[in-house]
C-alpha positions in Angstrom: -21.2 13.7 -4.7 -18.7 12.6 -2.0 -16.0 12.7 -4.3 -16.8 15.7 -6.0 -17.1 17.5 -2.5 -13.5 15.7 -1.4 -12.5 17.4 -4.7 -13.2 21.1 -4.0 -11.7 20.8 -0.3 -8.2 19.7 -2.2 -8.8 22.8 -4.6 -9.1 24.6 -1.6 -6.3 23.1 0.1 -4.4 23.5 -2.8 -5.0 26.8 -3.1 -4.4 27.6 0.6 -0.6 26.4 0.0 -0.1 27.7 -2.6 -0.8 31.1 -1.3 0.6 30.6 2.2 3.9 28.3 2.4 4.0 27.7 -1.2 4.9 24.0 -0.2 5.7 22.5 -3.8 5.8 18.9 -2.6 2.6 19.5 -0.9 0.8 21.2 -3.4 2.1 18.5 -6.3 0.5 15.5 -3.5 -2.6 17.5 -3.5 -2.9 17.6 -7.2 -2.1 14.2 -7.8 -4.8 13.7 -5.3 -7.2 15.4 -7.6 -6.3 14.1 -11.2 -6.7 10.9 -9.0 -10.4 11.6 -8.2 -11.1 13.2 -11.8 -10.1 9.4 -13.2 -12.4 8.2 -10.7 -15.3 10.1 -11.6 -14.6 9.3 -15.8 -12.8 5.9 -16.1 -11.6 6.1 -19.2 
């Protein structure tokens, strides 16, 4: 559950970039971030 909510706080931070600064590096850190915790949850 802690990584799913960690999850949804990067989608939201995410999003918040990308419709504020539009920080690319940022936003590409953020998504590695999440396909990160998405391998977590299903190893494999």
């Amino acid at each position: 559950m802690v990584r799913s909510e960690l999850k949804v706080q990067c989608e939201s931070a995410l999003m918040r970039s990308v419709a504020g600064q539009g920080n690319g590096v940022y936003s590409a850190q953020i998504t590695l971030v999440i396909l990160g915790l998405s391998k977590a949850e299903n190893p494999g």
